[in-house]
N, C-alpha and C positions, 0 to 999 in steps of 0.2 A: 577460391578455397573449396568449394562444392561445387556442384555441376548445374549448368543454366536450369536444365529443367526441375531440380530443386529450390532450385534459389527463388524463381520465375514462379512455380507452384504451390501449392499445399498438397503434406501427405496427404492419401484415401488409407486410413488404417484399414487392412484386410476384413478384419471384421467387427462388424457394427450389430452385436444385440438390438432386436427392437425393443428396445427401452423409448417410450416416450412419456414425458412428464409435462404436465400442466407452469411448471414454474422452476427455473434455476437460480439456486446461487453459488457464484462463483468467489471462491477467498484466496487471496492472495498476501502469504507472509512475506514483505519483500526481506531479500535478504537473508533470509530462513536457510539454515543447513541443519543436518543429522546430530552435530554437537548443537548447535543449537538449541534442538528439543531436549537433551541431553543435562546441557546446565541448567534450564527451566524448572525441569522434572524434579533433580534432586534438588536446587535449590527453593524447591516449594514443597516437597516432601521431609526434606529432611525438618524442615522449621514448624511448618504446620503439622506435622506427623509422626512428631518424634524418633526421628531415624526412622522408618519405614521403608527402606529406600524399592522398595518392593510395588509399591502404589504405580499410578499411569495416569498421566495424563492424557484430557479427551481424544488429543490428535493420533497417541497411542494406538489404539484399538481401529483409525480410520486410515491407515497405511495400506494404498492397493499396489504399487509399482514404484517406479522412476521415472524420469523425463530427463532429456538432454538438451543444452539451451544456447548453441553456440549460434552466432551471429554471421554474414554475409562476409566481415571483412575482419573479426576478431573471435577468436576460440574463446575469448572471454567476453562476454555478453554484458551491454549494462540493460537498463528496465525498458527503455525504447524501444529497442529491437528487440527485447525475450518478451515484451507485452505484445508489439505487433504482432508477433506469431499467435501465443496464445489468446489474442484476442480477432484476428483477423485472418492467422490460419498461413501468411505467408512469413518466409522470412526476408530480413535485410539486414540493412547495416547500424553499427550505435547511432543510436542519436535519430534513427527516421522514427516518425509518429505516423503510425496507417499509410502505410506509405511503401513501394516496392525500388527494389536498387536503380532503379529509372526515374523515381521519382514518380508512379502511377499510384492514385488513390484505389485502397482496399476494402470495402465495407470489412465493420466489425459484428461482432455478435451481438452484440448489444445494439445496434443501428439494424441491425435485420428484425432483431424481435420489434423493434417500436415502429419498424415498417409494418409487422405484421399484424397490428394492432395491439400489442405486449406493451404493460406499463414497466419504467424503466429506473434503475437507480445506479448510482456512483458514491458508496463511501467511505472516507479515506481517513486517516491522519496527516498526510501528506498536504499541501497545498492541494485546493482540487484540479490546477492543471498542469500537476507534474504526469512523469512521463507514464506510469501507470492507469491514472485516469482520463491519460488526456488520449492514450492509441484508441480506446471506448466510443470514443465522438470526436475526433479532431482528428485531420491530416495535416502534418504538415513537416517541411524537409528537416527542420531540426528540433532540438526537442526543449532549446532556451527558448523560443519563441511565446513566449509563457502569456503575451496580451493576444497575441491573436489563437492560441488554445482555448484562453477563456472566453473568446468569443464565440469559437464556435463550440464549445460546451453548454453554452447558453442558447444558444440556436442564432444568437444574431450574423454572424458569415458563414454560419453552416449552408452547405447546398441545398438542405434537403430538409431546413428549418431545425425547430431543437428536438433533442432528440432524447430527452434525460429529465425523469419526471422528479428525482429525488439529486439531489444535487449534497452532500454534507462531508464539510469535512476544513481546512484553512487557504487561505488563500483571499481575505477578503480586499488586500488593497489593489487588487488585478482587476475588479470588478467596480470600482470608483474610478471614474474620469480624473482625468489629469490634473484640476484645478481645484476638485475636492481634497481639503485632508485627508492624510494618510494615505493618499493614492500612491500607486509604482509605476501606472501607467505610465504611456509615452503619448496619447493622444486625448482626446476629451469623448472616447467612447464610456458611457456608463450603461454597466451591463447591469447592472440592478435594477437603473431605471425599464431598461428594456426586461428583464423579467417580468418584474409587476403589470407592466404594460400587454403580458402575454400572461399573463394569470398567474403568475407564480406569486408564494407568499415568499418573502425574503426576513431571514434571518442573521444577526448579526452579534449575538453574547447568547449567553447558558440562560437568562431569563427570559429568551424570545423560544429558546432550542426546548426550555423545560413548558410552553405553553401549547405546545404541540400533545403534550399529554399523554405521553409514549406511543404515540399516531393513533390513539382513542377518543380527540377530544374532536373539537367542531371544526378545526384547520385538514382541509384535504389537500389532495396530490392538484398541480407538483409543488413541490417546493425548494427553496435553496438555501441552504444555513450553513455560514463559513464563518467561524469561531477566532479567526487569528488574523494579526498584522504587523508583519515585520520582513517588509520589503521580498527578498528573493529567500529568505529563509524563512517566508511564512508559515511554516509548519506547524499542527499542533503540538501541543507541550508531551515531552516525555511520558508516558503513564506515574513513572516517580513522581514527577514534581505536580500532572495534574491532580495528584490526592492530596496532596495538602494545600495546593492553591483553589480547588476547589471551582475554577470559573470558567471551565471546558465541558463539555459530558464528553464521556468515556468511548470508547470506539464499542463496547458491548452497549452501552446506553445507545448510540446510534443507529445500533443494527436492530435493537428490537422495536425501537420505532421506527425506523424503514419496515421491517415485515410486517407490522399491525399496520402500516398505511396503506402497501400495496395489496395485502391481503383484503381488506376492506376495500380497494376500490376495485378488486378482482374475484374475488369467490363466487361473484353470483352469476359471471362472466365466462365465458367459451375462451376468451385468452387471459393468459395468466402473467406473468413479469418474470423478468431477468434482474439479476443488482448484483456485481460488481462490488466485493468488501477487500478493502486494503490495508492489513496491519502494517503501514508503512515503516515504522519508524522501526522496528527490528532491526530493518537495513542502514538507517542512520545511529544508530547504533555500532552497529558492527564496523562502517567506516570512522566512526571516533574511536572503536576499541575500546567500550567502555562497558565493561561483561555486565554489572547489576543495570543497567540501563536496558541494553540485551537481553538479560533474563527475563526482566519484568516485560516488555515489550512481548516476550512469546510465551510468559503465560497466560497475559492476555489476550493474544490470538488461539490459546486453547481454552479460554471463556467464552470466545465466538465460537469456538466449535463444540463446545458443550452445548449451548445454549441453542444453534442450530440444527443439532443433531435432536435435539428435544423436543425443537419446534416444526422438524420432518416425521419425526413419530406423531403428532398431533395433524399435521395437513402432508399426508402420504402422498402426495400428489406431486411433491415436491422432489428433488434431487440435490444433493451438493457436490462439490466437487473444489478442491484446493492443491496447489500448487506454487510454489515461489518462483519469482524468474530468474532467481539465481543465488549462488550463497553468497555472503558478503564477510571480508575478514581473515579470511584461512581459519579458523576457528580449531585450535585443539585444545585438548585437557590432559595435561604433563603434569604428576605430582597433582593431582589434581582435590582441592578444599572447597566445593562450592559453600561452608558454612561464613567463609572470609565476606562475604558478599551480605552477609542476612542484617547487620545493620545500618546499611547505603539507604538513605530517604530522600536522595539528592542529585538528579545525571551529571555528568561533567560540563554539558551542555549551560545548566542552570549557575553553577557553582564559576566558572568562567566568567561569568555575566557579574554575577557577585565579585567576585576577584577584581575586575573591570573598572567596575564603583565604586570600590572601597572608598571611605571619608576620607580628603586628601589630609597630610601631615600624620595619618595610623599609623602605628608599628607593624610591620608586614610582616611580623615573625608570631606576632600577638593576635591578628586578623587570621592568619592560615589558619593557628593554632585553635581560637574559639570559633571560628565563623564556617572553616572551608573544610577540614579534617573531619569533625565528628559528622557531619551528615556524609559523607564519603566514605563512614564507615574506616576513617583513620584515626581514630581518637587516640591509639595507642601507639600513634608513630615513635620513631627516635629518634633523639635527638640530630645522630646523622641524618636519617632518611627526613625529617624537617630543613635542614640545612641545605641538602638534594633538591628537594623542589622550591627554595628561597632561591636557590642559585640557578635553576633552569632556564633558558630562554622560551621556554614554552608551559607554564603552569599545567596545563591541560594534559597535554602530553606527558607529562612526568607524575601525573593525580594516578588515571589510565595504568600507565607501567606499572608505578606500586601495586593498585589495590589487586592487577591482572597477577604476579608475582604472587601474591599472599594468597590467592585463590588458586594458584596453578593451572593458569588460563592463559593461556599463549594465540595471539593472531601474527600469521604467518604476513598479513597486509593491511594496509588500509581500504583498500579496495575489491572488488567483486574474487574469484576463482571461476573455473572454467569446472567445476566439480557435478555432478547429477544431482538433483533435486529429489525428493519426497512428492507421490502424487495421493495424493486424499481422495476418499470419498465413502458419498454416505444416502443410502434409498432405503425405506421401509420394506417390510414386508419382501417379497419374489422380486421385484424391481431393484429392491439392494442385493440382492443374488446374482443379477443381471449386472449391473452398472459393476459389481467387481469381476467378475469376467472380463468385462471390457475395459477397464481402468488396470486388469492385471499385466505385467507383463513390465518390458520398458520402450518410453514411448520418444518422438520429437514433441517440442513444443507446438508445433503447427496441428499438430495432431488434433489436441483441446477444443479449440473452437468448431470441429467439425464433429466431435461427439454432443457438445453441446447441441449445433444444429442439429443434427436426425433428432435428438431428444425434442427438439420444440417443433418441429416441421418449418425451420424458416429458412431464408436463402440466401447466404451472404455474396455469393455471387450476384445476385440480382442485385444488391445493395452497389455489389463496386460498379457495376454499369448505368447505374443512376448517377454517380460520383464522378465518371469517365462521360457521363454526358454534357456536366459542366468546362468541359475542358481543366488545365492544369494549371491556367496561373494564380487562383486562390489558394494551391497547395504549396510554391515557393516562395509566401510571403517569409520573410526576414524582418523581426523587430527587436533587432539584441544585437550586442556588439561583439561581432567576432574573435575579437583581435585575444578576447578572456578567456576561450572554449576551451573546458577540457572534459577529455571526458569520463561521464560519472562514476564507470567502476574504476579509474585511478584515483578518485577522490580521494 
C-alpha cells in the first residue's frame, strides 16, 4: 500500500521548533471526529445555555491541524496500528501492538521517557490493556492477546521490567490468576500479586480509588486501580450510567489525580513524566451508534481539556497535545435536532443489560414502556414505533435507530472511517507560540511521537534496540482464540 521505507520508518517532520518541556500529556478521544465535537457542543450549549449555540467548547479553541491515520495493510485504521504510530512513531498493520509489519518490537514514547528516568502514567476508560494502552508498554503480534498485555503492562514479561507508574482505568479480571474469582485469565499468572510485590499500591473499587485523595494524600506513585469486571468487555461504565450509579470515578476524577501524583513526585526533580489519557469510550460509542452516549463521552473529553489546559497555565513547564486515532461511525448531522437527545440518562449499552434481565413472565410491552423508553429519552414513543422495537430481533439496534432519527443523527457505519482527524494542543506562554507552529499544518500519525521526543530529549530508538536485544519470541506470544478475530473498526 505505501513504500517499504515508510512502512519500515518514521516520518522526520521537516521542522521541529525547539520546544522542550519539562512534562507531557498526551489525550487521546478514541474514536473522536469533527461531527463529533459538533453534537457535544450544541447538545451541551443548547441545554445548559439556553440556545446559545454561539458558546465553545474547551477543545474548540485547542485546534492546531490534522493528521492522517491509514494503516500498513488497511486505508481504514483501527486503534492498534494508529496507536503504534502515534505512540511508537512506526507504522503497521490492524491489530499489531508496538510492533512493525515483520513482527520487530518498537520502543514507545512512553518506555523512553521512563528509560530516561521520567515518571510514567496510562489512563483510560478502556480496559487497561486494550489496544490504546497497551502499544504504550506491550509488544505484541495481535492485539486480543489481552493476558499477556497485561503482563507486560505490569512489568512482569516486559523486557525491560515495568515501565508505567500510574496504571487507571478497567480491566481488573486480567490481572487475577486463573483460579481466583472473577478472573479471565487463561493461566494462574496474578499480576496484582506481582504489583505489590514490586511496590505498587493496588486498587480495586471507587473506595480504594477515592483514598488516594486526588494524589494528595499519603498513597504515592506508582500505583494501579482498575475499577471494572466483566470478562473481555471490561470496560468502564458509560459516563451516562457512571452518574447515576455512582461506583467508578470519572475519567476527569482520574486525570487530576494522576497529575497531582506525578507532579508531586516530580517538581523537585530534573525529569518530569509522560501520561498517556484515553477518552476511550467515545469510540465504543460510535460503534453502538448510540449519539447521547457519543455526546456525553466527548463532552467529557472536553472537561479533560479544560481542566488540562488550566492546569498547563499553573505548571508552564508542561505541554499537551491530543489526537484521536481515528473517527468511529461515519458520523453526520441530516435534519439535524441535537435537543432530541437532552433527556437520555441511560446508554444503550446499560439499558440492553436491563432488557436482558427483565423479571421472567413481565409484559414486554409494559417493561419497554416504563423501564427501557424514558431513560432513552423515548418516553414519547408511538404506539407504532413501540410496536417496532417489540418486534425487532435486535432491541438495541432498533433503541439506536429511533433516538438517531429523532435527533437527525445519521452514522454511515458501525465501524471506524478512513477520514483526518483533529490534532490539539496546548503550551503557555512563547512555548504555546511554538508548539502551534509545529502542531500546524497536516500531519502523519507517526509524526506525534517524535515531536513528543525532541520535547523531552529522550530516545525511542534507543528503546527499540534494548527490545531487539531480547530477541522476538516474547513478542509472538498468542493467548486467544483465533478462529473469533475480527477486526475492531468492522466491529
Amino acid at each position: 500500500m505505501r513504500s517499504s521505507a515508510i512502512i519500515a520508518g518514521a516520518f522526520a517532520p521537516a521542522v521541529l521548533a525547539a520546544i522542550q518541556a519539562k512534562n507531557v500529556i498526551y489525550i487521546v478521544p478514541d474514536g473522536y471526529g469533527q461531527a463529533s465535537q459538533t453534537m457535544a457542543r450544541d447538545l451541551a450549549t443548547l441545554v445548559d445555555h439556553a440556545g446559545d449555540v454561539t458558546r465553545e467548547l474547551a477543545a474548540d479553541d485547542m485546534v492546531r491541524g490534522l493528521v492522517r491515520t491509514w494503516a500498513t495493510n488497511n486505508l481504514i485504521t483501527d486503534s492498534a496500528a494508529s496507536g503504534t504510530a502515534f505512540a511508537c512513531g512506526f507504522k503497521s498493520y490492524n491489530n499489531a501492538v508496538g510492533i512493525t509489519p515483520d513482527f520487530q518490537p518498537v520502543g514507545s514514547i512512553l518506555e523512553a521517557a521512563k528509560l530516561a528516568g521520567m515518571k510514567t502514567g496510562l489512563v483510560v476508560t478502556s480496559t487497561i490493556n486494550h489496544a490504546t494502552p497497551a502499544v504504550y508498554a506491550s509488544h505484541v503480534k495481535h492485539r486480543n492477546s489481552y493476558d499477556e498485555i497485561a503482563s507486560q503492562e505490569i512489568g512482569y514479561s516486559h523486557p525491560l521490567g515495568p515501565m508505567v507508574d500510574i496504571l487507571l482505568g478497567g480491566g481488573r479480571c486480567y490481572f487475577k490468576p486463573k483460579s481466583e474469582s472473577g478472573s479471565c485469565r487463561k493461566d494462574d499468572k496474578d499480576l496484582f500479586g506481582f504489583a505489590k510485590s514490586h511496590g505498587f499500591h493496588v486498587m480495586q473499587n471507587r473506595s480504594a480509588f477515592d483514598a488516594l485523595e486526588k494524589g494528595l494524600g499519603k498513597i504515592r506513585l506508582p500505583y494501579i486501580g482498575l475499577f471494572n469486571d466483566d470478562g473481555i468487555l471490561d470496560q468502564m461504565k458509560y459516563e451516562l450510567d457512571r452518574v447515576l450509579d455512582g461506583d467508578e470515578p470519572s475519567l476527569l476524577e482520574m486525570v487530576e489525580t494522576s497529575l497531582n501524583s506525578l507532579h508531586r513526585a516530580t517538581h523537585c526533580k530534573k525529569k518530569g513524566y509522560f501520561i498517556m489519557i484515553e477518552a476511550s469510550r467515545i469510540d465504543h460509542a460510535g460503534h453502538a451508534n448510540d449519539p447521547a452516549s457519543h455526546a456525553h463521552e466527548t463532552i467529557m473529553y472536553n472537561k479533560v481539556m479544560d481542566y488540562v489546559r488550566k492546569w498547563i497555565d499553573a505548571h508552564p513547564d508542561t505541554i499537551m497535545m491530543s489526537a484521536a486515532d481515528h473517527e468511529c461511525g461515519g458520523l453526520t448531522l441530516n435534519g439535524y435536532r441535537p435537543l432530541a437527545l437532552k433527556d437520555v440518562t441511560r446508554s444503550r449499552e446499560h439499558l440492553e443489560t436491563v432488557w436482558k434481565n427483565r423479571p421472567s413472565g413481565a409484559d414486554s410491552r409494559q417493561f419497554l414502556v416504563s423501564e427501557i423508553l424514558p431513560p432513552f429519552g423515548l418516553a414519547s414513543a408511538t404506539d407504532a414505533e413501540i410496536n417496532t422495537l417489540l418486534q425487532a430481533s435486535n432491541l438495541g439496534n432498533e433503541l439506536v435507530s429511533l433516538l438517531s432519527k429523532k435527533a437527525g443523527v445519521n452514522w454511515s457505519t458501525g465501524g471506524h472511517t478512513a477520514s483526518d482527524i483533529n490534532l490539539h494542543g496546548y503550551a503557555a506562554g512563547e512555548m504555546g507560540k511554538e508548539l502551534s507552529l509545529v502542531l500546524s499544518g497536516h500531519h502523519d500519525n507517526t509524526e506525534l511521537p517524535r515531536i513528543v521526543e525532541k520535547a523531552l530529549g529522550v530516545d525511542m530508538d534507543a528503546v527499540t534496540k534494548l527490545l531487539r536485544a531480547n530477541g522476538t519470541n516474547w513478542v509472538v506470544k498468542r493467548d486467544f482464540d483465533e478462529t473469533h478475530i475480527v477486526d475492531e473498526h468492522n466491529h
